[in-house]
DOLOPA-499304 format. One record per residue: residue number from 1; residue in three letters; x, y, z of N, C-alpha, C, O in turn. Coordinates in nm, 4 decimals, decimal comma, padded with zeros to 6 digits. Layout:
BEGIN
+------+-------+----------+----------+----------+----------+----------+----------+----------+----------+----------+----------+----------+----------+
! nugu ! lumse !    neast !   nnorth !      nup !   caeast !  canorth !     caup !    ceast !   cnorth !      cup !    oeast !   onorth !      oup !
+------+-------+----------+----------+----------+----------+----------+----------+----------+----------+----------+----------+----------+----------+
!  NUM !   ALA !        X !        Y !        Z !        X !        Y !        Z !        X !        Y !        Z !        X !        Y !        Z !
...
+------+-------+----------+----------+----------+----------+----------+----------+----------+----------+----------+----------+----------+----------+
//
This chain:
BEGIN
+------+-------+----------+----------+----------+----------+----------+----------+----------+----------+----------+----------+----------+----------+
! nugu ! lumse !    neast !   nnorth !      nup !   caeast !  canorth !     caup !    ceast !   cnorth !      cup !    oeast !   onorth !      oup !
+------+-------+----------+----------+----------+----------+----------+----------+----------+----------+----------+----------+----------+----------+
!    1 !   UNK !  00,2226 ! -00,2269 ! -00,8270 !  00,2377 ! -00,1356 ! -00,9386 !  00,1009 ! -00,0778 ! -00,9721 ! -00,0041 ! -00,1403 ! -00,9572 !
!    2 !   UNK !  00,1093 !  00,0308 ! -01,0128 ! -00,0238 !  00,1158 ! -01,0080 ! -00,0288 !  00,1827 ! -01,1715 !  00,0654 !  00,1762 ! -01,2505 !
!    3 !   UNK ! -00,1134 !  00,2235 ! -01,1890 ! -00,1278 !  00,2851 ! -01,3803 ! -00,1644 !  00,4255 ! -01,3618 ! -00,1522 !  00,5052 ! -01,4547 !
!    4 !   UNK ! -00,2096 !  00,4609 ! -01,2443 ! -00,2554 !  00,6356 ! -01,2564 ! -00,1830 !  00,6622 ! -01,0975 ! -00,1406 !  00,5838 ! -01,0126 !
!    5 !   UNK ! -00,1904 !  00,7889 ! -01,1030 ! -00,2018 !  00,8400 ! -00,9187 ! -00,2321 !  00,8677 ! -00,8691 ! -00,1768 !  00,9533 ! -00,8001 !
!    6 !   UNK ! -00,4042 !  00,8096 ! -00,8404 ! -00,4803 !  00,7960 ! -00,7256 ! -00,5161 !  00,6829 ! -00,6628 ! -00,5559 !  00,6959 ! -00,5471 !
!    7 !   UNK ! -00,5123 !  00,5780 ! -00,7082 ! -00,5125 !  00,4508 ! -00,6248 ! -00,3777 !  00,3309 ! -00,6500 ! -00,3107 !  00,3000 ! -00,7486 !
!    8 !   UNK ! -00,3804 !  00,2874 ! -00,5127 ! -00,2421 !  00,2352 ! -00,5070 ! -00,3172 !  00,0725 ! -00,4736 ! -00,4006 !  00,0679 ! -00,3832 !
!    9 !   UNK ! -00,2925 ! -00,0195 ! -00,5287 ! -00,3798 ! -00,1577 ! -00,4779 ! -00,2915 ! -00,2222 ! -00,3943 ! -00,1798 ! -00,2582 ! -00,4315 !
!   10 !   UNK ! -00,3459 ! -00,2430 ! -00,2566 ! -00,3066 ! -00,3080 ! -00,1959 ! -00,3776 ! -00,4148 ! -00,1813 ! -00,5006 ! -00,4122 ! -00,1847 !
!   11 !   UNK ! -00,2834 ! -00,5591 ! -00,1571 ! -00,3477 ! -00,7049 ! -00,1983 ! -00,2924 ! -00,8073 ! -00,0232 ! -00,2204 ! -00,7657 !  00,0675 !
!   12 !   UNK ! -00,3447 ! -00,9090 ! -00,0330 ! -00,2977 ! -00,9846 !  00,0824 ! -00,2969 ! -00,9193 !  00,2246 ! -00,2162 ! -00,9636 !  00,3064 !
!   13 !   UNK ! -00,3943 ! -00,8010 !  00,2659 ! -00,3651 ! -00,7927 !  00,3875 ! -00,4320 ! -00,8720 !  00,4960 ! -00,5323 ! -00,9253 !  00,4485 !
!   14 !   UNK ! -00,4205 ! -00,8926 !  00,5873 ! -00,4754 ! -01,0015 !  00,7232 ! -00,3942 ! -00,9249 !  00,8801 ! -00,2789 ! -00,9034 !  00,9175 !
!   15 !   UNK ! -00,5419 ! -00,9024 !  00,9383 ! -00,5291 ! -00,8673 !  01,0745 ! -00,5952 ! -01,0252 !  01,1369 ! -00,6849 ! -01,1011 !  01,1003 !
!   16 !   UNK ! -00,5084 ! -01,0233 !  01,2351 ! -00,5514 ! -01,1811 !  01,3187 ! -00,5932 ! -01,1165 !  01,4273 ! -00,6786 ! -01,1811 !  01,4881 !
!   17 !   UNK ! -00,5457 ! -00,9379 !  01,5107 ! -00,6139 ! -00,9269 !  01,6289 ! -00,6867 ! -00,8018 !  01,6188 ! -00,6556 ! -00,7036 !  01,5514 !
!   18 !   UNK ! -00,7874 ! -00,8174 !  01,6941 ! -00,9462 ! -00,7297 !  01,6856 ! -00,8748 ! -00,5628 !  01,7610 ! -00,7814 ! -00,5506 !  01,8403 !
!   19 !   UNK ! -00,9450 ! -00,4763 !  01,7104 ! -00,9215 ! -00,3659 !  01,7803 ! -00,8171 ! -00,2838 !  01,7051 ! -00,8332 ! -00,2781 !  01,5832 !
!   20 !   UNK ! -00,7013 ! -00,2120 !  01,7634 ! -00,6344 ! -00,0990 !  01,6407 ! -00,5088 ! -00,1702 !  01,5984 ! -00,4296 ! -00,2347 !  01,6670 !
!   21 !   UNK ! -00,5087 ! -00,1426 !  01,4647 ! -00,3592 ! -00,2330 !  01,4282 ! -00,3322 ! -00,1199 !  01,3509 ! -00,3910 ! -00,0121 !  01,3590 !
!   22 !   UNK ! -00,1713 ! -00,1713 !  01,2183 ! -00,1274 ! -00,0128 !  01,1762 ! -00,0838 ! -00,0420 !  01,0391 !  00,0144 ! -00,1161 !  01,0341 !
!   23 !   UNK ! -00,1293 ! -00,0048 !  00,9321 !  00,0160 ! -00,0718 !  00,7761 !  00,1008 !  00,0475 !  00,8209 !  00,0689 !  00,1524 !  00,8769 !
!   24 !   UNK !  00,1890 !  00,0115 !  00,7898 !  00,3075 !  00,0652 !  00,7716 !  00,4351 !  00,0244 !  00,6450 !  00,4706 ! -00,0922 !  00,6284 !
!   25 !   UNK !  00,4927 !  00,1400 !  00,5642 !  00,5234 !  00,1480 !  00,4703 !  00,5639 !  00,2242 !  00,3946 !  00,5282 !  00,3411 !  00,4094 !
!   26 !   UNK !  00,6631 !  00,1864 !  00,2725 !  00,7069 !  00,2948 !  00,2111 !  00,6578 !  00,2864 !  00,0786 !  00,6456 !  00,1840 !  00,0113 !
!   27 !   UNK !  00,6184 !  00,4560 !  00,0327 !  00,5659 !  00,4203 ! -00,1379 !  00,6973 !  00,4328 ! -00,2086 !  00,7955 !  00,4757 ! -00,1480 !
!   28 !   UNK !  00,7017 !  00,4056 ! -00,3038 !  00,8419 !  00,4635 ! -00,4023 !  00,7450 !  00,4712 ! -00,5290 !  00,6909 !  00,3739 ! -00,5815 !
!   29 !   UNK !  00,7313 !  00,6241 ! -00,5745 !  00,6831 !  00,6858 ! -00,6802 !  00,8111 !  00,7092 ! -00,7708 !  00,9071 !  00,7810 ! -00,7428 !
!   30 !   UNK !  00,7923 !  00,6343 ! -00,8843 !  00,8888 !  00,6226 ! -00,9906 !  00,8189 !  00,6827 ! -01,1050 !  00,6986 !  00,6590 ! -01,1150 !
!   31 !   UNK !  00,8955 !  00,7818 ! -01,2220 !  00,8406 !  00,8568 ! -01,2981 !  00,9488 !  00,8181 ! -01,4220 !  01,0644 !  00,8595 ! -01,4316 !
!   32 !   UNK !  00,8828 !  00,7331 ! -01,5078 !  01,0014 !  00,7770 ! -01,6545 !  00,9451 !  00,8610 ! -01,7270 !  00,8248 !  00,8731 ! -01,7503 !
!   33 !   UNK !  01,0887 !  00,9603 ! -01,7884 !  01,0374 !  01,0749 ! -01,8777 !  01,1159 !  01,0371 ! -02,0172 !  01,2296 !  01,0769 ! -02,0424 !
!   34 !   UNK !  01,0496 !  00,9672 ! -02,0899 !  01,1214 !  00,9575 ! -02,2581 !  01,1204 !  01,0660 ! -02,3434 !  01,0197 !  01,0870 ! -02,4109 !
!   35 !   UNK !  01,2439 !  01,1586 ! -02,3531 !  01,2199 !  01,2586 ! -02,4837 !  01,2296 !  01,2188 ! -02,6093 !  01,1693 !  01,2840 ! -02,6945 !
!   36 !   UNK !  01,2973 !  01,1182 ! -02,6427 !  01,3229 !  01,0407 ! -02,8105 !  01,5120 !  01,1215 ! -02,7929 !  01,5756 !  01,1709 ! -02,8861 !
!   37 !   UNK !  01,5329 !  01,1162 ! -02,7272 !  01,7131 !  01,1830 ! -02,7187 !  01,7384 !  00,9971 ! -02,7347 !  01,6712 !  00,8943 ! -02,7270 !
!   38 !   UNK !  01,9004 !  01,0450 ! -02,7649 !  01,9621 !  00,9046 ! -02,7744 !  02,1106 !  00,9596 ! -02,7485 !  02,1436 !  01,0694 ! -02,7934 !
!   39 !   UNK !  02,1926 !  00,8856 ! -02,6800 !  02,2975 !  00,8953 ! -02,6241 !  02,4208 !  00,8605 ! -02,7569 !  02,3900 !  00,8150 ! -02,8670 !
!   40 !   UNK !  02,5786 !  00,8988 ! -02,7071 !  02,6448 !  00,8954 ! -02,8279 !  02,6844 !  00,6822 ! -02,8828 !  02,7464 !  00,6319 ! -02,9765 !
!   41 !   UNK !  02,6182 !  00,6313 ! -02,7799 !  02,6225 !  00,4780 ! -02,8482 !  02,4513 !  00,4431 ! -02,9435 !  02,4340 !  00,3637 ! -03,0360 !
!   42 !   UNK !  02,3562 !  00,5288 ! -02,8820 !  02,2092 !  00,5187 ! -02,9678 !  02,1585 !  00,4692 ! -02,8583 !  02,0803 !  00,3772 ! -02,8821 !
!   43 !   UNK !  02,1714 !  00,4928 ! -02,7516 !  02,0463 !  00,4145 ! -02,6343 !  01,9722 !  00,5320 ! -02,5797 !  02,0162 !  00,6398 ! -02,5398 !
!   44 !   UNK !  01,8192 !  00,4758 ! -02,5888 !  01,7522 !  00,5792 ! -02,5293 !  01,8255 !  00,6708 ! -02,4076 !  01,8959 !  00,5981 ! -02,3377 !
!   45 !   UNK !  01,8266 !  00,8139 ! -02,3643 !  01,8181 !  00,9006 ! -02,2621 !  01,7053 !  00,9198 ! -02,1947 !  01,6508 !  01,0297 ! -02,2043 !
!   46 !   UNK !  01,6381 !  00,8002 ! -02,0996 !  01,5018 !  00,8120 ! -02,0359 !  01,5511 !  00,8809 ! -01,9102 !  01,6617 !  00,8450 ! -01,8697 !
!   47 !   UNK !  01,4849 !  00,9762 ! -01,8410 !  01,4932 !  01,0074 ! -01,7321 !  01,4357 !  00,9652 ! -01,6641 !  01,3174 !  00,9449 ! -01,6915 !
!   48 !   UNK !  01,5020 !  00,9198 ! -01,5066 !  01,3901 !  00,8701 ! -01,3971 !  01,4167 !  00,9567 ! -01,2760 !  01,5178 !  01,0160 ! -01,2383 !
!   49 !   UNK !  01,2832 !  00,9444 ! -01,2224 !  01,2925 !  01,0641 ! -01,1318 !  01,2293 !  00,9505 ! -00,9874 !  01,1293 !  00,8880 ! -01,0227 !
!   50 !   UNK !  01,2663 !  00,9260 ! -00,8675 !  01,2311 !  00,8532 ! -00,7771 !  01,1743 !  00,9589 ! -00,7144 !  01,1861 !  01,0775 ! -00,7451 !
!   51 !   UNK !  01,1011 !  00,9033 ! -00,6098 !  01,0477 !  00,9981 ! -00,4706 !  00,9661 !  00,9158 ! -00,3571 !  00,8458 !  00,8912 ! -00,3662 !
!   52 !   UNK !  01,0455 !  00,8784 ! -00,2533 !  00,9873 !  00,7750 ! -00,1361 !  00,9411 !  00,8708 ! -00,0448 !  00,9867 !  00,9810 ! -00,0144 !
!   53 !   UNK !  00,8208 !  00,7958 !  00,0018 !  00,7561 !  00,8431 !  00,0838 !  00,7074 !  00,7693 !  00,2084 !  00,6188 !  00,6876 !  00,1832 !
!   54 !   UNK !  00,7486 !  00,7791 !  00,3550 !  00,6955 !  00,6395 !  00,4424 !  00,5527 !  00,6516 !  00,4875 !  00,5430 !  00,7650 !  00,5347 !
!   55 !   UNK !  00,4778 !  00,6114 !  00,4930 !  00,3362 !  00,6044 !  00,5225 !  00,2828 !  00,4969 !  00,6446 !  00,3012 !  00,3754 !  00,6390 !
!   56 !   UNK !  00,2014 !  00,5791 !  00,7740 !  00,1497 !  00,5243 !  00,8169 !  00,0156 !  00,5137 !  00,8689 ! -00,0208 !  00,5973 !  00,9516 !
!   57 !   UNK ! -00,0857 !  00,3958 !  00,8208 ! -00,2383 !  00,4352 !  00,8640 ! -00,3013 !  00,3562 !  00,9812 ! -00,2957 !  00,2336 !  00,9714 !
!   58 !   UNK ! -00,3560 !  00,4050 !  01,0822 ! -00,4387 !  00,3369 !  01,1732 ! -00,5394 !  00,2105 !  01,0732 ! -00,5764 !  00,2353 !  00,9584 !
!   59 !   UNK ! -00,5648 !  00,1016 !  01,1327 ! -00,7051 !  00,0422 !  01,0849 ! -00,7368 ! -00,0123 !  01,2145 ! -00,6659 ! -00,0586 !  01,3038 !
!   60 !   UNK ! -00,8859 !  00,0081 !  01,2000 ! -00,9602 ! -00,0268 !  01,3344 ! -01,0210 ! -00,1670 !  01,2753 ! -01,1058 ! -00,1609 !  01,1864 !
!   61 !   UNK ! -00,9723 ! -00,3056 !  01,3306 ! -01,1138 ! -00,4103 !  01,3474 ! -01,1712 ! -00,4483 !  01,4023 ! -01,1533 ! -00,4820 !  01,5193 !
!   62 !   UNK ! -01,2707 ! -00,4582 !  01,3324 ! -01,3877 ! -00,5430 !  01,4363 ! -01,4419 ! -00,7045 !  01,3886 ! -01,4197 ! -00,7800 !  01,2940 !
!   63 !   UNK ! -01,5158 ! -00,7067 !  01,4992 ! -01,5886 ! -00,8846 !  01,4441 ! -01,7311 ! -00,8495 !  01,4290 ! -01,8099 ! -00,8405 !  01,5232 !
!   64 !   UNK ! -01,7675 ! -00,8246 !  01,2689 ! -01,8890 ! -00,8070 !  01,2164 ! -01,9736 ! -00,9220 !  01,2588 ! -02,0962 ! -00,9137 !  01,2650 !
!   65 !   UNK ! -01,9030 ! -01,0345 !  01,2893 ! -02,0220 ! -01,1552 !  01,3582 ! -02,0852 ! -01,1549 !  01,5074 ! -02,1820 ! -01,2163 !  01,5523 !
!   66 !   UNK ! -01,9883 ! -01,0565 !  01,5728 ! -02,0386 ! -01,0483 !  01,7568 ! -02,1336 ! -00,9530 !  01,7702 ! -02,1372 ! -00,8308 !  01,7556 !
!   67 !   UNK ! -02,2296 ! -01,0603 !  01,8098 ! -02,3740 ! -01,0031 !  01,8646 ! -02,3572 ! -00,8979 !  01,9581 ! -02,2530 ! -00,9068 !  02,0231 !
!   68 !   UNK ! -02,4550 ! -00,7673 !  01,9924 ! -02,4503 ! -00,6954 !  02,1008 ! -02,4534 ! -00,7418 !  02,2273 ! -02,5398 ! -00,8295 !  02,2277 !
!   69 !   UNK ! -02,3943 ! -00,7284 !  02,3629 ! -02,3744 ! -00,7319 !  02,4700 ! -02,3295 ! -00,8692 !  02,4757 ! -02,3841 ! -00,9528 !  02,5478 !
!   70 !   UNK ! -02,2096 ! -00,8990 !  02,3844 ! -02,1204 ! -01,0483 !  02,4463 ! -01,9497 ! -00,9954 !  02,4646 ! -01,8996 ! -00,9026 !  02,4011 !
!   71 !   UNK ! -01,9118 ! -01,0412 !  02,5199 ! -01,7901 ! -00,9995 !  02,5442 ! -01,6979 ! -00,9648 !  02,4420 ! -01,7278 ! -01,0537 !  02,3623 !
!   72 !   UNK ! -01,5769 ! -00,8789 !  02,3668 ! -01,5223 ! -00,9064 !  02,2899 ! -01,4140 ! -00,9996 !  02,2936 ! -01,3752 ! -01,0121 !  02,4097 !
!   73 !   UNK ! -01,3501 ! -01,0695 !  02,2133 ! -01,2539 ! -01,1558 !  02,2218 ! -01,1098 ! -01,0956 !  02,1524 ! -01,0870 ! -00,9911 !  02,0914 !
!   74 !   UNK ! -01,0250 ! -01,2088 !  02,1897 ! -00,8761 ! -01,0977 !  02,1584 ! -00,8310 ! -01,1981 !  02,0318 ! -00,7300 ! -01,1681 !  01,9681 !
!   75 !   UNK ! -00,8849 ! -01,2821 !  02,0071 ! -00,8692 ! -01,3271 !  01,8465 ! -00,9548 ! -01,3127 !  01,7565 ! -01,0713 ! -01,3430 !  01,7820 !
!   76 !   UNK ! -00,9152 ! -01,2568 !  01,6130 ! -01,0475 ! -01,2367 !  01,4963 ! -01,0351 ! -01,3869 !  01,4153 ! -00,9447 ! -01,4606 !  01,3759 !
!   77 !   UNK ! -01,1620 ! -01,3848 !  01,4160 ! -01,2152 ! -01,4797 !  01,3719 ! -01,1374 ! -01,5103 !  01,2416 ! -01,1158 ! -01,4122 !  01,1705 !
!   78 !   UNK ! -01,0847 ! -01,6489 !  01,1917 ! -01,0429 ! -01,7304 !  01,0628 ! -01,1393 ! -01,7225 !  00,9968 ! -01,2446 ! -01,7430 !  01,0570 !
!   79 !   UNK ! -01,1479 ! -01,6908 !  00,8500 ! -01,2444 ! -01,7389 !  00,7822 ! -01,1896 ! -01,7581 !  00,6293 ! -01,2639 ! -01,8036 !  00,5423 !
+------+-------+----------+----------+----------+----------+----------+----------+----------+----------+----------+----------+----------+----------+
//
């Protein structure tokens, strides 16, 4: 859940292998619109307006610990 719309926090991510991996995902931008209307029982009339969007981004990793000219390895390092 986000408070404005420019940053979206993403939490818990983990790549285990080095080199190109991908998030992949859908946003769902939810909008309530409260006018102060009230329906014929008295419950608010909020409008919601949805809008999904699927998203996908390259991320490149690397192993910030491998020295120049050693081989790369096909597992990233635990830490």
């Amino acid at each position: 859940m986000t408070r404005n719309n420019r940053l979206i926090p993403l939490y818990n991510i983990r790549f285990d292998k080095l080199g190109v991996n991908y998030i992949d995902g859908i946003i769902t931008d939810e909008v309530m619109i409260e006018n102060g209307a009230k329906n014929d029982k008295g419950e608010p009339m909020t409008r919601i307006i949805t809008h999904e969007t699927r998203i996908t981004k390259k991320v490149i990793v690397i192993d910030k610990h491998q020295k120049k000219g050693t081989p790369k390895t096909q597992k990233a390092k635990r830490t």
